[in-house]
PDB file of N, CA, C and O in Angstrom:
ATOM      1  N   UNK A   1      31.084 -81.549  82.117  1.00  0.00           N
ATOM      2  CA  UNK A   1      31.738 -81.291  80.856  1.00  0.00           C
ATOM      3  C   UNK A   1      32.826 -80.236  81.051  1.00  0.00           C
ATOM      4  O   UNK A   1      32.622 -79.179  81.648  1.00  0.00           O
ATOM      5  N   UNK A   2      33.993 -80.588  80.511  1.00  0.00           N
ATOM      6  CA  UNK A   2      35.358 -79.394  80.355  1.00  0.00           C
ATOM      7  C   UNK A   2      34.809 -78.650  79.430  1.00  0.00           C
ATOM      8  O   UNK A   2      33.902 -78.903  78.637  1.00  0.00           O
ATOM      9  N   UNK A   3      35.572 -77.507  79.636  1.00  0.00           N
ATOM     10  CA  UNK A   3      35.702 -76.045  78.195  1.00  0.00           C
ATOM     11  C   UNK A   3      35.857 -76.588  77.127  1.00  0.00           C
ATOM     12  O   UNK A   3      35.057 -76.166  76.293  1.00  0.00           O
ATOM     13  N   UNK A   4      36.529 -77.342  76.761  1.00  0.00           N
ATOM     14  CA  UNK A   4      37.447 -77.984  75.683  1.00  0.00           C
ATOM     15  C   UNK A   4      35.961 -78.877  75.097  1.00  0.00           C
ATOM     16  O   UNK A   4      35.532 -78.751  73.950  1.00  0.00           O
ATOM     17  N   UNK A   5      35.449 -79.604  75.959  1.00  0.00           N
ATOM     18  CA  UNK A   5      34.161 -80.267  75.364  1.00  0.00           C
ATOM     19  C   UNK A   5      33.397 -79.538  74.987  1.00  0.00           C
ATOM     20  O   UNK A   5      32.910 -79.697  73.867  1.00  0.00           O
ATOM     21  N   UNK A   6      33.054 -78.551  75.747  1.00  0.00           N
ATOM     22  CA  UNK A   6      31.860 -77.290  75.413  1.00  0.00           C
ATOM     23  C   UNK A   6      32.277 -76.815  74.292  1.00  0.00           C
ATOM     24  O   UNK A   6      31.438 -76.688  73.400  1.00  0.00           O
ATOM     25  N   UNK A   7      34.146 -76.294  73.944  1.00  0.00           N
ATOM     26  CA  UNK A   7      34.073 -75.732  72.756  1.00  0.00           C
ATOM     27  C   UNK A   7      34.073 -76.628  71.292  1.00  0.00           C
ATOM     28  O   UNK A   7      33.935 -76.194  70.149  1.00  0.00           O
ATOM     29  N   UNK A   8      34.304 -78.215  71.811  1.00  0.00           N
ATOM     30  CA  UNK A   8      34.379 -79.038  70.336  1.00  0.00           C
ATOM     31  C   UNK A   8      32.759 -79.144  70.246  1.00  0.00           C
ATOM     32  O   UNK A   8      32.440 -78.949  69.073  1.00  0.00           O
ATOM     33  N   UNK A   9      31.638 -79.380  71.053  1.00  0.00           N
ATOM     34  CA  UNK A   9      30.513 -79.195  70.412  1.00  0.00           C
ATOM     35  C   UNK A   9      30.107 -77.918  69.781  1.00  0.00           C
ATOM     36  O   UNK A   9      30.194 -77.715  68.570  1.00  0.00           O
ATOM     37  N   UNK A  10      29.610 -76.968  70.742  1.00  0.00           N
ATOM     38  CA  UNK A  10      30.195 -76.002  69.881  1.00  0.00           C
ATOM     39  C   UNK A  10      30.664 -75.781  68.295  1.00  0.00           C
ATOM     40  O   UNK A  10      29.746 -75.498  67.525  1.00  0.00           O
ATOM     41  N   UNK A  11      31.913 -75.878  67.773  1.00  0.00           N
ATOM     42  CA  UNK A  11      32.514 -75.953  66.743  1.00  0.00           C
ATOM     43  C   UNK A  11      31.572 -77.137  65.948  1.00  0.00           C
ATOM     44  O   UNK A  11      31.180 -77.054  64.784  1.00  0.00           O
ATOM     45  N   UNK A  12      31.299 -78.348  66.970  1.00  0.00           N
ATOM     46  CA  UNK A  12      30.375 -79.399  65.643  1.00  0.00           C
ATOM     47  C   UNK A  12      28.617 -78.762  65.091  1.00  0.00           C
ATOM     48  O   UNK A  12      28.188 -79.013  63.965  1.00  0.00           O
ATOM     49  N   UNK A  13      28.063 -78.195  65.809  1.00  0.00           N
ATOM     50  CA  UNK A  13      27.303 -77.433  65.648  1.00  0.00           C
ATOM     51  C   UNK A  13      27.289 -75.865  64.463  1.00  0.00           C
ATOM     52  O   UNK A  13      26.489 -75.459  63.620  1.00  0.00           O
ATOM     53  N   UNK A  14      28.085 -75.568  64.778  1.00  0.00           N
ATOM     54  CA  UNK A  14      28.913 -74.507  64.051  1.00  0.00           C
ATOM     55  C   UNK A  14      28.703 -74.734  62.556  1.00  0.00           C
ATOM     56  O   UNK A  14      28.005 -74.173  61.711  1.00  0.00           O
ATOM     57  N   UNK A  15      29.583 -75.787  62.533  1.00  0.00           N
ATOM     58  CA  UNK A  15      30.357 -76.733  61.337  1.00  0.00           C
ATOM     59  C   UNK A  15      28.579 -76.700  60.507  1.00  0.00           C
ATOM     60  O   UNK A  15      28.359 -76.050  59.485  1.00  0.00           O
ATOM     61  N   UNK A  16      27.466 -77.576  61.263  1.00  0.00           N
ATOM     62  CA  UNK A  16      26.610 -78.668  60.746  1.00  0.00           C
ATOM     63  C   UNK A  16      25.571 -77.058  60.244  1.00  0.00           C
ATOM     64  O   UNK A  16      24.931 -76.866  59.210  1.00  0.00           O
ATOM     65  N   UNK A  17      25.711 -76.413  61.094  1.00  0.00           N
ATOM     66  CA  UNK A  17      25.056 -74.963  60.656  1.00  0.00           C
ATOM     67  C   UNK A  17      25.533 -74.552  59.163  1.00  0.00           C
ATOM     68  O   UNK A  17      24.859 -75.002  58.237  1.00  0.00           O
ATOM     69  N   UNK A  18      26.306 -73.982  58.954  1.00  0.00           N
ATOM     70  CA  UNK A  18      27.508 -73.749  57.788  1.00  0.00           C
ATOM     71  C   UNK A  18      26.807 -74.626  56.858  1.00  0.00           C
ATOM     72  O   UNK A  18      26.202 -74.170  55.887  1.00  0.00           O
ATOM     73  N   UNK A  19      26.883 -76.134  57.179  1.00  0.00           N
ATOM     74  CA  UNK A  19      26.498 -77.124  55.842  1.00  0.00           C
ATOM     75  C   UNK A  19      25.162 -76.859  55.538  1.00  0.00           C
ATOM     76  O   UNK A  19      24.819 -76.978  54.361  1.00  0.00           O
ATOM     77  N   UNK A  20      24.276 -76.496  56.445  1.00  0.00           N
ATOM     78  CA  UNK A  20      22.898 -76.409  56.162  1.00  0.00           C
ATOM     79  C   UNK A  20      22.526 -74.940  55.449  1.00  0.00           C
ATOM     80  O   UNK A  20      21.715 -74.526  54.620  1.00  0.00           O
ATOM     81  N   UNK A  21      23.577 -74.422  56.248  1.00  0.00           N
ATOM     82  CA  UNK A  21      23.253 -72.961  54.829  1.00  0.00           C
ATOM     83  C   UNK A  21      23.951 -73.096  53.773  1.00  0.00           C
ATOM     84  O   UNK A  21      23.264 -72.897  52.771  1.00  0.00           O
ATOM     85  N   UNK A  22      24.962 -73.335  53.565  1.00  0.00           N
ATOM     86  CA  UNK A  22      24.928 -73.789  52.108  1.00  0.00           C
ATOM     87  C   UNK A  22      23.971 -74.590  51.474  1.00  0.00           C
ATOM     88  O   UNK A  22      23.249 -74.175  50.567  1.00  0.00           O
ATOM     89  N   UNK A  23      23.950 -75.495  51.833  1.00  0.00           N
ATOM     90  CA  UNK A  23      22.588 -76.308  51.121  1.00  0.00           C
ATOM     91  C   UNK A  23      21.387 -75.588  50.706  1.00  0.00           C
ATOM     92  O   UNK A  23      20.743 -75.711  49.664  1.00  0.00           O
ATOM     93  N   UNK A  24      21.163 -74.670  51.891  1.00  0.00           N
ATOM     94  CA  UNK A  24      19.757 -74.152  51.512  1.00  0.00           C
ATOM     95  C   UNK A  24      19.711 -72.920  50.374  1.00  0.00           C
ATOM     96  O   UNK A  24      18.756 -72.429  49.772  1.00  0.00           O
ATOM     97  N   UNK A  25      21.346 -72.588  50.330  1.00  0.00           N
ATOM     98  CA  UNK A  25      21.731 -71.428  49.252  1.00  0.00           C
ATOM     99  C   UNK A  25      21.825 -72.001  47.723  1.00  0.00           C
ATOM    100  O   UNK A  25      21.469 -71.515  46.649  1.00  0.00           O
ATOM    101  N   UNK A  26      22.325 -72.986  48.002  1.00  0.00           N
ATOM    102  CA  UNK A  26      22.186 -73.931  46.758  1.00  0.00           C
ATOM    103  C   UNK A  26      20.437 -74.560  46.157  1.00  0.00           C
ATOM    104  O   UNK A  26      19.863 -74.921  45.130  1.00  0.00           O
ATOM    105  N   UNK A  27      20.305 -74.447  46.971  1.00  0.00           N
ATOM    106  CA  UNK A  27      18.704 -75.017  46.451  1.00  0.00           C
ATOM    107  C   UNK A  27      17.779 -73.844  46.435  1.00  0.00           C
ATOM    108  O   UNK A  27      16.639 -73.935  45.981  1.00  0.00           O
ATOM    109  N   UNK A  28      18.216 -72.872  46.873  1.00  0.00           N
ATOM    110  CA  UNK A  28      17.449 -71.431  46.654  1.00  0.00           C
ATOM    111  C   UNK A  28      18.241 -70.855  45.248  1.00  0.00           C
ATOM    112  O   UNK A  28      17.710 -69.868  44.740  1.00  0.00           O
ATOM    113  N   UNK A  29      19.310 -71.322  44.665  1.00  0.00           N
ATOM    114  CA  UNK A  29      20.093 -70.911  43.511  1.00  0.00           C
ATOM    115  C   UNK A  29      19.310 -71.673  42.824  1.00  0.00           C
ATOM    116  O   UNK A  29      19.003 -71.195  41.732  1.00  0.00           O
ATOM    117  N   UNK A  30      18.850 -72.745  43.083  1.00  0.00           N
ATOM    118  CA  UNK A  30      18.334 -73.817  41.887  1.00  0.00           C
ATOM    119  C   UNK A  30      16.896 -73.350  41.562  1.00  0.00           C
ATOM    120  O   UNK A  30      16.240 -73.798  40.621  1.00  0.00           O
ATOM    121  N   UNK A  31      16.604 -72.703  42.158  1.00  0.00           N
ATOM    122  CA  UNK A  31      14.820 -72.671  42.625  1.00  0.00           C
ATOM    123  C   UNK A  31      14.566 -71.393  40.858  1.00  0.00           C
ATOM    124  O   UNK A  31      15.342 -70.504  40.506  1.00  0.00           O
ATOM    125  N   UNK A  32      13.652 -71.690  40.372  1.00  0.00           N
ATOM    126  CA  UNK A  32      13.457 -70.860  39.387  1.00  0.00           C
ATOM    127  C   UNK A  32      12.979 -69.628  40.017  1.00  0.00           C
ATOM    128  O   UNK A  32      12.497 -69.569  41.148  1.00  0.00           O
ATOM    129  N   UNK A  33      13.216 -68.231  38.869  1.00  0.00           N
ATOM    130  CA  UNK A  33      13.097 -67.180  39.202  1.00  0.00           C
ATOM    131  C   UNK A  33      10.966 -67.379  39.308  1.00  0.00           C
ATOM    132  O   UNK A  33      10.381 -68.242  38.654  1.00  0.00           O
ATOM    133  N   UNK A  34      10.172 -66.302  40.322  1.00  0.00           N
ATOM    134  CA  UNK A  34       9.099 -65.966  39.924  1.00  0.00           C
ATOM    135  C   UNK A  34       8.762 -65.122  38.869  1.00  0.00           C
ATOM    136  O   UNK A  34       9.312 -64.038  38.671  1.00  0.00           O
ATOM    137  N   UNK A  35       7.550 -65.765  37.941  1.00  0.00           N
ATOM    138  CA  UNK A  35       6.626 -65.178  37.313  1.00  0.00           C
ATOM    139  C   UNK A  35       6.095 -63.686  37.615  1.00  0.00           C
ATOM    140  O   UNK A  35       6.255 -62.607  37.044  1.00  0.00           O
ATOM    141  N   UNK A  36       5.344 -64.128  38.839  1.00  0.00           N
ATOM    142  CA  UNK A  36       4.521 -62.614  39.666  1.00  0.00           C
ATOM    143  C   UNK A  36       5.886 -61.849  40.368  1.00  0.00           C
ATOM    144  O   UNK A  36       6.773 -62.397  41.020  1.00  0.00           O
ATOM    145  N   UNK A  37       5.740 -60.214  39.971  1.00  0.00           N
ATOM    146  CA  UNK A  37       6.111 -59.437  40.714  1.00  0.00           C
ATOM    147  C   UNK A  37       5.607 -58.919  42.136  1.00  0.00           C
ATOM    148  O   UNK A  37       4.421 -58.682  42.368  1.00  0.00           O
ATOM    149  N   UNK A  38       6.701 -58.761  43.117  1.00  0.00           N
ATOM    150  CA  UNK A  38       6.471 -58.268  44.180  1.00  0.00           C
ATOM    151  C   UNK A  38       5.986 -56.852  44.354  1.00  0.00           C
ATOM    152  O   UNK A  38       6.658 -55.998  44.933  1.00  0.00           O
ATOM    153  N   UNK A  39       4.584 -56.593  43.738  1.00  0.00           N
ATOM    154  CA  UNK A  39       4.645 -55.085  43.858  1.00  0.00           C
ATOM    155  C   UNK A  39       4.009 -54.311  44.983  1.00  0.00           C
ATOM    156  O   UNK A  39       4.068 -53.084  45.055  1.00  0.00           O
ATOM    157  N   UNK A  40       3.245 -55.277  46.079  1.00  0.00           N
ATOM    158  CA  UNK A  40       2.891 -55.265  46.953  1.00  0.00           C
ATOM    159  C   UNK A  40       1.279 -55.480  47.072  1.00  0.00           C
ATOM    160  O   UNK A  40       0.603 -55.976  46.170  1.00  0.00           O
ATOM    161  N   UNK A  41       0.714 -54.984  48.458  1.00  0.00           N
ATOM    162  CA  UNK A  41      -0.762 -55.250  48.507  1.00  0.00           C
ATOM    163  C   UNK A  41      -1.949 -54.740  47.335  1.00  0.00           C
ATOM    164  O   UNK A  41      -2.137 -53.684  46.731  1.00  0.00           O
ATOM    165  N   UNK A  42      -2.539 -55.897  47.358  1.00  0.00           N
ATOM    166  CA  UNK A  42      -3.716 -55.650  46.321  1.00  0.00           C
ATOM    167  C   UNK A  42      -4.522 -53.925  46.976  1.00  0.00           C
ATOM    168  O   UNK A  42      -5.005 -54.080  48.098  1.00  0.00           O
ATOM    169  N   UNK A  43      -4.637 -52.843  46.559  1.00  0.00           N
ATOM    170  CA  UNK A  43      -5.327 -52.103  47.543  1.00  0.00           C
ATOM    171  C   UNK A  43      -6.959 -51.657  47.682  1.00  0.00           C
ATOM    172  O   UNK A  43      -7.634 -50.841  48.310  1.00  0.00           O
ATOM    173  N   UNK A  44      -7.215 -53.153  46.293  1.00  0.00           N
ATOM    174  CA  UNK A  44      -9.012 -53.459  46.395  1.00  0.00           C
ATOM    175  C   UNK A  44      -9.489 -54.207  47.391  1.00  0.00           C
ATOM    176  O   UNK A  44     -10.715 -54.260  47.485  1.00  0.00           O
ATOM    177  N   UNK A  45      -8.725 -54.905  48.299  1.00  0.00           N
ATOM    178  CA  UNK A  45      -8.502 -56.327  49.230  1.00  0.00           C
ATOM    179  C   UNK A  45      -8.067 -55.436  50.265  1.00  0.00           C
ATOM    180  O   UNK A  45      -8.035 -56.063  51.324  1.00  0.00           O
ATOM    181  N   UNK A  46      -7.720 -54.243  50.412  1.00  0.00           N
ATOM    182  CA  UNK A  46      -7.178 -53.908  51.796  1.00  0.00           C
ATOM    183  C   UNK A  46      -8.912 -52.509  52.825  1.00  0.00           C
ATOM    184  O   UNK A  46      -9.818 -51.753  52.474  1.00  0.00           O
ATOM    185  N   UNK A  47      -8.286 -53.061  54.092  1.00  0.00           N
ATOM    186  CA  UNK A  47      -9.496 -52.437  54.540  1.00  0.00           C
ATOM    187  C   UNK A  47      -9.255 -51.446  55.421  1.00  0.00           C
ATOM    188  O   UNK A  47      -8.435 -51.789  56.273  1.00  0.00           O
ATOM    189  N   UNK A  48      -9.728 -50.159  55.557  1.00  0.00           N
ATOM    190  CA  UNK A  48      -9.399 -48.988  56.590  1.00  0.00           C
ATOM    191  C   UNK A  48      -9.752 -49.401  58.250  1.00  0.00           C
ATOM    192  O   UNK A  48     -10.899 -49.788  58.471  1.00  0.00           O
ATOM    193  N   UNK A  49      -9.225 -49.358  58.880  1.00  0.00           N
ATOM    194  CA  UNK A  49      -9.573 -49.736  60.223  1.00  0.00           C
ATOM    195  C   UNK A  49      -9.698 -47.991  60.888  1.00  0.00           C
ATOM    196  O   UNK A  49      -8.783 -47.249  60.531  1.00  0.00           O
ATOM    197  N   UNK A  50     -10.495 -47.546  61.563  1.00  0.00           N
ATOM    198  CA  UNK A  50     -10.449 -46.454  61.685  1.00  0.00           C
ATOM    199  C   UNK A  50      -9.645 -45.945  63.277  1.00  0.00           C
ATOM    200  O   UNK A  50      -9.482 -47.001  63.889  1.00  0.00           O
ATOM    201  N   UNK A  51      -9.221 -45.021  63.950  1.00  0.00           N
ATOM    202  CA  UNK A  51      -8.599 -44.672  64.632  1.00  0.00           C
ATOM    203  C   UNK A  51      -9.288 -44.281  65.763  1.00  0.00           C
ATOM    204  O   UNK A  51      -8.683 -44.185  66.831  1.00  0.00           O
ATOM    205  N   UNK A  52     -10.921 -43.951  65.648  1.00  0.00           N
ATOM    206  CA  UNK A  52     -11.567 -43.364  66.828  1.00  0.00           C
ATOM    207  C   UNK A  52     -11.686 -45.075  68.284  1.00  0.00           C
ATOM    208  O   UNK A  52     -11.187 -46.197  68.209  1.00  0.00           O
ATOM    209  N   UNK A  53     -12.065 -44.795  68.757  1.00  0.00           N
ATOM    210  CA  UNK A  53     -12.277 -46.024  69.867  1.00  0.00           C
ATOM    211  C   UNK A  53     -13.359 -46.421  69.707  1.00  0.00           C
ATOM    212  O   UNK A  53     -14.297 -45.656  69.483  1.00  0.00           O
ATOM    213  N   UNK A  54     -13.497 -47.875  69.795  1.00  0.00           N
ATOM    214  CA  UNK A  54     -14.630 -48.676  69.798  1.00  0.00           C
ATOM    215  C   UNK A  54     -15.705 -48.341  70.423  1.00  0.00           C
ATOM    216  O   UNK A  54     -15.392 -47.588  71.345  1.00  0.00           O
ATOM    217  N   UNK A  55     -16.937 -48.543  70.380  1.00  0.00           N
ATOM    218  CA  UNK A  55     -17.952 -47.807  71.565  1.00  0.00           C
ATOM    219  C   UNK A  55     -18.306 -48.895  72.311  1.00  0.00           C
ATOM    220  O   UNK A  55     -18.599 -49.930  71.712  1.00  0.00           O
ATOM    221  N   UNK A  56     -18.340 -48.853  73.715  1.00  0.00           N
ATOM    222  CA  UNK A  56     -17.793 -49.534  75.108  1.00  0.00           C
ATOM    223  C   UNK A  56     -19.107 -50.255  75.056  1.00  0.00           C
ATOM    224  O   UNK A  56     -19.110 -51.326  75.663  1.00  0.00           O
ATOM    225  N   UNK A  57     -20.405 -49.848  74.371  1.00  0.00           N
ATOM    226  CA  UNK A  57     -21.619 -50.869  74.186  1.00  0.00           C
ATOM    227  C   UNK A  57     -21.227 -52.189  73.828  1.00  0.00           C
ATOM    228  O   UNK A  57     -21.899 -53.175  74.131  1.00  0.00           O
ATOM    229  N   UNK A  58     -19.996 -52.246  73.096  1.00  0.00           N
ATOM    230  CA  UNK A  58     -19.725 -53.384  72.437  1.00  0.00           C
ATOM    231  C   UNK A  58     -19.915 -54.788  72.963  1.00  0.00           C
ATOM    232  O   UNK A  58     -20.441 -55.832  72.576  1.00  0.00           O
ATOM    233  N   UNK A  59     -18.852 -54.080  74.654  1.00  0.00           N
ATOM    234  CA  UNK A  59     -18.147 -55.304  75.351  1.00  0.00           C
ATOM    235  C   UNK A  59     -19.298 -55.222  76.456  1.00  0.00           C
ATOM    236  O   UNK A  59     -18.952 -55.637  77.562  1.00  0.00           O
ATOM    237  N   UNK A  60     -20.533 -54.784  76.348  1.00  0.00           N
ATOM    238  CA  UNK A  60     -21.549 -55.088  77.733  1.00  0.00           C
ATOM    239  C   UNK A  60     -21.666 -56.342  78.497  1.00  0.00           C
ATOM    240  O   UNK A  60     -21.396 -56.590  79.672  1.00  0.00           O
ATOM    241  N   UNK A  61     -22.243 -57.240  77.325  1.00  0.00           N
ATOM    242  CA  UNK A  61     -22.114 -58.543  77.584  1.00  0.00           C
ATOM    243  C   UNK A  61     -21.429 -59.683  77.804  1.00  0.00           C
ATOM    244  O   UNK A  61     -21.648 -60.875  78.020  1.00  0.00           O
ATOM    245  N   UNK A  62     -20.099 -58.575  77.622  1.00  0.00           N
ATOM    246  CA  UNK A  62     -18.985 -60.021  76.735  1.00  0.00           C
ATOM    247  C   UNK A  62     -18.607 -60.763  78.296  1.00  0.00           C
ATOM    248  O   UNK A  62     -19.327 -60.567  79.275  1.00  0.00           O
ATOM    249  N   UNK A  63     -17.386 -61.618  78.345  1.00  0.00           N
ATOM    250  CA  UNK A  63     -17.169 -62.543  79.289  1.00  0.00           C
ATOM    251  C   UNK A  63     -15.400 -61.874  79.278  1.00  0.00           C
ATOM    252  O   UNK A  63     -14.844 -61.722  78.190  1.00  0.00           O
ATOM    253  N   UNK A  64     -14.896 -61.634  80.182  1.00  0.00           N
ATOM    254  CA  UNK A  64     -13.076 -61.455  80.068  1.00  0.00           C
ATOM    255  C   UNK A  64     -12.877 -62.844  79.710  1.00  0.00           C
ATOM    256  O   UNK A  64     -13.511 -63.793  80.169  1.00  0.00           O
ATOM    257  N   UNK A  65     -11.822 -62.894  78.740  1.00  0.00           N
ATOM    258  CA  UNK A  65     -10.952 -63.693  78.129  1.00  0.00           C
ATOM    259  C   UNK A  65     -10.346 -64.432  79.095  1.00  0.00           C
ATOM    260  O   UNK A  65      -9.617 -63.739  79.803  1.00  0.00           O
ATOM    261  N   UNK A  66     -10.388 -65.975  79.485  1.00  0.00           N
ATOM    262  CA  UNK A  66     -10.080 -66.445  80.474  1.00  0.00           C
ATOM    263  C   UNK A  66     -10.189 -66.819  81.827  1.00  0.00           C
ATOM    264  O   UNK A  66      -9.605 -67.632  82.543  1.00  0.00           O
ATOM    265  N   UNK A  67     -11.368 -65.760  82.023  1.00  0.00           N
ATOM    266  CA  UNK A  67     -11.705 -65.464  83.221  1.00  0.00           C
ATOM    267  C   UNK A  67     -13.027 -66.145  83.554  1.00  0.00           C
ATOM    268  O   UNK A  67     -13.263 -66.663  84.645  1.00  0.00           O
ATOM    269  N   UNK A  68     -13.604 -66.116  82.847  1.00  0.00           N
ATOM    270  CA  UNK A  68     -15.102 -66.232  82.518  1.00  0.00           C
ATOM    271  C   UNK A  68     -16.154 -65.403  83.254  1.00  0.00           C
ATOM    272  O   UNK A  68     -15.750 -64.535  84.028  1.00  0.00           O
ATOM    273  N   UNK A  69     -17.186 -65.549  83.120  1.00  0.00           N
ATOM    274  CA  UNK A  69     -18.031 -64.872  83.389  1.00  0.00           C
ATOM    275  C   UNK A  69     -17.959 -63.909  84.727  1.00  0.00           C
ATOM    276  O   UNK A  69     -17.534 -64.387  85.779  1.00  0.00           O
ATOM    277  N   UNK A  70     -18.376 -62.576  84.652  1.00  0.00           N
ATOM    278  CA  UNK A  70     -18.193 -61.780  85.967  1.00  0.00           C
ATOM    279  C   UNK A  70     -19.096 -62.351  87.302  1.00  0.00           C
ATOM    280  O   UNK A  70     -18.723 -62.545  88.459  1.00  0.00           O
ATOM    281  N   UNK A  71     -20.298 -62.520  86.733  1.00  0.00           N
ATOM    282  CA  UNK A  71     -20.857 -63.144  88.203  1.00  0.00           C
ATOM    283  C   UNK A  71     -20.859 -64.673  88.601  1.00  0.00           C
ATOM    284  O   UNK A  71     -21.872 -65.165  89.098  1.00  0.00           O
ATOM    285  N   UNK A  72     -19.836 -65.346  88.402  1.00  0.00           N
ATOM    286  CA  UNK A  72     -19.526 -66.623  88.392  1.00  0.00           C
ATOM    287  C   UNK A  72     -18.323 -66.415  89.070  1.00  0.00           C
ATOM    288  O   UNK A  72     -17.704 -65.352  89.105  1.00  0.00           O
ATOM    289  N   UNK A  73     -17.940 -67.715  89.735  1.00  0.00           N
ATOM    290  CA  UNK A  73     -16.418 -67.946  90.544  1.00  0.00           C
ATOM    291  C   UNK A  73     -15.783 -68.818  89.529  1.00  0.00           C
ATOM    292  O   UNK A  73     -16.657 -69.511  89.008  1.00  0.00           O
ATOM    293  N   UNK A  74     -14.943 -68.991  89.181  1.00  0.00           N
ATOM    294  CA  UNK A  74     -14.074 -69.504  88.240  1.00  0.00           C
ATOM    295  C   UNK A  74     -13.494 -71.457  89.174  1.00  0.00           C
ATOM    296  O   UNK A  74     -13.394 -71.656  90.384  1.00  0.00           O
ATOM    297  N   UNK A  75     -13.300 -72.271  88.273  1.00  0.00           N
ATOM    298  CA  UNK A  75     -13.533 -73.436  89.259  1.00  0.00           C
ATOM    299  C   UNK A  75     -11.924 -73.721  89.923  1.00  0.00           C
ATOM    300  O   UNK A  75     -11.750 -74.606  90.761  1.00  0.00           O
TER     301      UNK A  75
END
């Protein structure tokens, strides 16, 4: 492919972009306003995650992610 090809696709791409945002500006103009306000998170529904570190009892048993089991060879 020449420059000249690279830049007319290019430009047709460009172009077909352009049409699709308009369109989607137009149909977001059409779209009725919402009812519900954005006032943000419910804060009866939200949960504290705390900051200290997990206690390492947790993962005694567990298997690494992918790996599988520690005393096993993987196939």
């Amino acid at each position: 492919m020449s420059l000249q090809d690279d830049l007319s696709a290019v430009r047709r791409n460009l172009d077909e972009l352009t049409r699709k945002v308009e369109r989607l500006e137009q149909q977001a103009a059409r779209q009725k306003p919402s009812t519900t306000t954005a006032a943000g998170p419910d804060p009866s529904r939200m949960v504290t995650v705390p900051d200290t570190p997990y206690d390492s009892s947790l993962w005694t048993d567990s298997d690494d992610e992918g790996l599988g089991a520690r005393d096993r060879r993987a196939p």
